[in-house]
N, C-alpha and C positions, 0 to 999 in steps of 0.2 A: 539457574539461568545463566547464560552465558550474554556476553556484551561486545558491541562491536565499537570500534571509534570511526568514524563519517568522516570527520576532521580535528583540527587539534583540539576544540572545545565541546565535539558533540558527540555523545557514546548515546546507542538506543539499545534497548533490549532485542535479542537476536531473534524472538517470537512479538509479533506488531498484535493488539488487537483493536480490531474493526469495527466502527458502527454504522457502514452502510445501511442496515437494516433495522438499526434502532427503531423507526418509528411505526415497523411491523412486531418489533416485542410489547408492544404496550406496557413499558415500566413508568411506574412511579416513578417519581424522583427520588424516593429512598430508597427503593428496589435496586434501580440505576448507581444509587451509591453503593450500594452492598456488593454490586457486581463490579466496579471499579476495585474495590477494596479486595476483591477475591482475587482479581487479575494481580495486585500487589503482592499480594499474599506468596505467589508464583513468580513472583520476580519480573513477570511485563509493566514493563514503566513506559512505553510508547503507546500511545493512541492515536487515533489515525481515523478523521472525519470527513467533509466538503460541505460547500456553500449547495452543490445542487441536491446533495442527500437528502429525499423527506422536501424537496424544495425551501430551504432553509430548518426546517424543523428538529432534523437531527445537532448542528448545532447549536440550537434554542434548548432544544432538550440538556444536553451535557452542560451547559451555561448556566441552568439551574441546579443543577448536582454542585458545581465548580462556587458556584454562589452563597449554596448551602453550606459545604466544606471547600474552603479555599484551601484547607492545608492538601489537600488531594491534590490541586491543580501544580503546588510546589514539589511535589514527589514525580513528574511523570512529563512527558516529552510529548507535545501535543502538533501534532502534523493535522495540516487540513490544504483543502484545495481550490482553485477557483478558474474563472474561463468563460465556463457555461451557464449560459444564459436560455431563456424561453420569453416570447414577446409573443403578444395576442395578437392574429390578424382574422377579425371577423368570428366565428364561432369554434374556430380550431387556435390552437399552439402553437407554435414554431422553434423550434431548436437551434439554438448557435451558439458560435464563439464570439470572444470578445476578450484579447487581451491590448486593449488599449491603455495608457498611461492613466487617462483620469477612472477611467472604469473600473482598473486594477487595484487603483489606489480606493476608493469608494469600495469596494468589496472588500478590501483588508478590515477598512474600521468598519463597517456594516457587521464582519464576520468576529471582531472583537468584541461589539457592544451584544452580539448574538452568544458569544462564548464566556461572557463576564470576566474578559482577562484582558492582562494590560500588554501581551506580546502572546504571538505563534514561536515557538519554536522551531519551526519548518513550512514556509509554505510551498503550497505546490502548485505551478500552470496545468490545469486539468487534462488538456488534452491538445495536440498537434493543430495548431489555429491555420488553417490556409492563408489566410491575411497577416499572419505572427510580421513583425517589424520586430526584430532581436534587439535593435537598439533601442526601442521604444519601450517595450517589455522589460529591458534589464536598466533602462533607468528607473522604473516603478519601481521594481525590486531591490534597488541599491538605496532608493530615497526610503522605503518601510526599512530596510537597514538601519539605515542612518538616523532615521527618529523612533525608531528601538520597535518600529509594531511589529518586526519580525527577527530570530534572532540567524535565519540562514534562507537558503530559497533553491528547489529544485521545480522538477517536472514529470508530467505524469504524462504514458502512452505517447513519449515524442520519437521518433525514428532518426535514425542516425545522424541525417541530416539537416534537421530542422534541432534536436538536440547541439550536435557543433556547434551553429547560427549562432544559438541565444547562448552556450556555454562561451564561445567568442566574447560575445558582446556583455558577459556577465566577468568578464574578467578569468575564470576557468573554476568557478568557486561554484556553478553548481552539486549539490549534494547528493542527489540520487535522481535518477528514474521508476517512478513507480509502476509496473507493467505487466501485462498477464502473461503467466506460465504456469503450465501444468505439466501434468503425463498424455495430452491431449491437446495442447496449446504451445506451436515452437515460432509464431510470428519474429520475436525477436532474438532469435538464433536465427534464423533465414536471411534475416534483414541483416547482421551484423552487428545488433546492440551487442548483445552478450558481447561481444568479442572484444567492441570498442570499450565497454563499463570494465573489464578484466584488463585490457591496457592500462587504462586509464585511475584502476583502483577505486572507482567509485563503485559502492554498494547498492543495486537495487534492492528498493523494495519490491513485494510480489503481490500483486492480488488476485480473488480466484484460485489459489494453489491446488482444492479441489473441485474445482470446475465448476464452483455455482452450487456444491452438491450432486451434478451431475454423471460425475465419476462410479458415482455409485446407485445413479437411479436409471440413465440412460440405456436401452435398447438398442440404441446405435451403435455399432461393430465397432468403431476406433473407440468407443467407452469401454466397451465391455473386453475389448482387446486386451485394453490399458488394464483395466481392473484385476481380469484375472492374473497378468504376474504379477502384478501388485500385490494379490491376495496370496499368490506362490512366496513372495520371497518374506512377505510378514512371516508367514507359518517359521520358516527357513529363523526368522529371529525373534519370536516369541511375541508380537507384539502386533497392535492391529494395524490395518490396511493405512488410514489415516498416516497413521506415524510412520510408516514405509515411504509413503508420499511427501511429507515435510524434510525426513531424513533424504529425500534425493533432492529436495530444492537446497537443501543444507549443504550438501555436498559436493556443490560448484565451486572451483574457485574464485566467482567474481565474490562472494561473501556476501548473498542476497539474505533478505530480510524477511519471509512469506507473515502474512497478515493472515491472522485466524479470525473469520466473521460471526463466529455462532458466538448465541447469549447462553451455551449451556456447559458451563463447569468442566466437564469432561473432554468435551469436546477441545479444550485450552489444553487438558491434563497430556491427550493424544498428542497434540502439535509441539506443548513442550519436552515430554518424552524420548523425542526427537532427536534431540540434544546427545542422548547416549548411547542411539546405534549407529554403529562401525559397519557402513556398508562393503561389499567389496568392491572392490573399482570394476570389473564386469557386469555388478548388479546396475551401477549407474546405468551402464548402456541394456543392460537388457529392460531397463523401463524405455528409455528411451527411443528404443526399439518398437519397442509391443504393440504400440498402437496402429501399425503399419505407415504412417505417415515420412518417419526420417529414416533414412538407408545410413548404413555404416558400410562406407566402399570400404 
């Protein structure tokens, strides 16, 4: 496994794994341990949660695993995220944001006494709040600084500009952007992230890298575009589709992070694998390429 450093105190492992969908595996909590302990095994020491995951449940879940073995929790770099909220009006849901100071702060300790630890190692603003107040926002996150419930603080899915705002008003200390990219997904290449995270030498993280699973179930022509050189230049290096795909998210210079979500062994084996193919600098762009969406003038 290889390791990156964020900042001078914080190194993740270069493959993240994910539990968006924990509370679709139906693990035990011993099961959930043994699957933690496999990720070690491999060298991933980052995990990577949220408060809306499971509507709280996925960090409920891990917080009994971390309860059960705390020595786990001291071995591994625990990101989670917050923002989103859902409020009942009459017989339906409603979805929103909410990065307000005391709300922010209230879902920090909510998401501690939910995760049975005594700090985050990374927290994340979930998502681009229309109402975001930068200096409102990065005082919550300087004050969970300051009383240790957090030990850094980024953001997730923010766009360039609303990203600046609050890196401004954070002093220039956030950590990363977590945000989707695939061989199907170039929102922030278009927008200018990539470009500013690569000035800037800040590492995203990545989610999604294969498209939800999509990449390889989808009928729709930009999937199947993507797929098939994908499936060309694996042959080209002996190794499967998967690991083609992790090795071009790898192969950025901003030094992104993709987050692998499957609960199944292999599927980890693939994305870290990764790690040791030497793409050629044309192969980048001929993924790039494929899916018909980006032109290379």
């Amino acid at each position: 496994m290889d390791y990156i450093k964020l900042n001078e105190t914080m190194e993740f492992s270069r493959i993240i794994q994910g539990f968006w969908r924990l509370t679709d595996w139906e693990f035990t909590t011993d099961r959930l341990i043994a699957f933690m302990e496999g990720c070690l095994e491999r060298g991933v020491t980052t995990f990577d949660t949220a408060e809306v995951y499971g509507d709280t449940e996925c960090e409920s879940q891990l917080g009994k695993a971390f309860q059960k073995r705390p020595d786990i929790r001291e071995r591994i770099q625990l990101v989670s995220k917050t923002g989103i909220y859902k409020a009942r009006i009459g017989d339906k849901t409603f979805g929103y944001y909410n990065t307000t100071y005391d709300r922010l702060m209230q879902s920090c300790k909510e998401a501690l006494q939910r995760l049975h630890c005594e700090y985050l190692d990374l927290y994340l603003i979930h998502r681009e709040d229309p109402c975001l107040n930068p200096y409102e926002t990065a005082r919550a996150l300087k004050d969970m600084k300051k009383q240790g419930l957090i030990k850094e603080a980024g953001v997730s899915n923010f766009d360039p500009f609303k990203f600046e705002a609050l890196n401004h008003a954070m002093d220039g200390t956030l950590l990363t952007n977590q945000i989707e990219w695939n061989p199907v997904c170039f929102e922030h290449f278009n927008s200018g992230m990539m470009d500013m995270l690569t000035k800037e030498k800040i590492h995203p993280m990545i989610w999604s890298p294969l498209a939800g699973g999509r990449l390889f179930t989808s009928k729709e022509p930009v999937y199947v575009k993507a797929l098939s050189k994908i499936r060309e230049i694996a042959v080209r290096h002996g190794v499967e589709p998967e690991t083609i795909v992790y090795a071009w998210i790898l192969y950025h210079p901003a030094g992104a992070l993709p987050i692998s979500g499957s609960n199944k062994p292999k599927r980890l084996d693939r994305a870290v694998k990764a790690l040791d193919v030497r793409l050629e600098h044309h192969e980048w762009y001929e993924i790039y390429a494929a899916s018909g969406q980006q032109t290379i003038r």
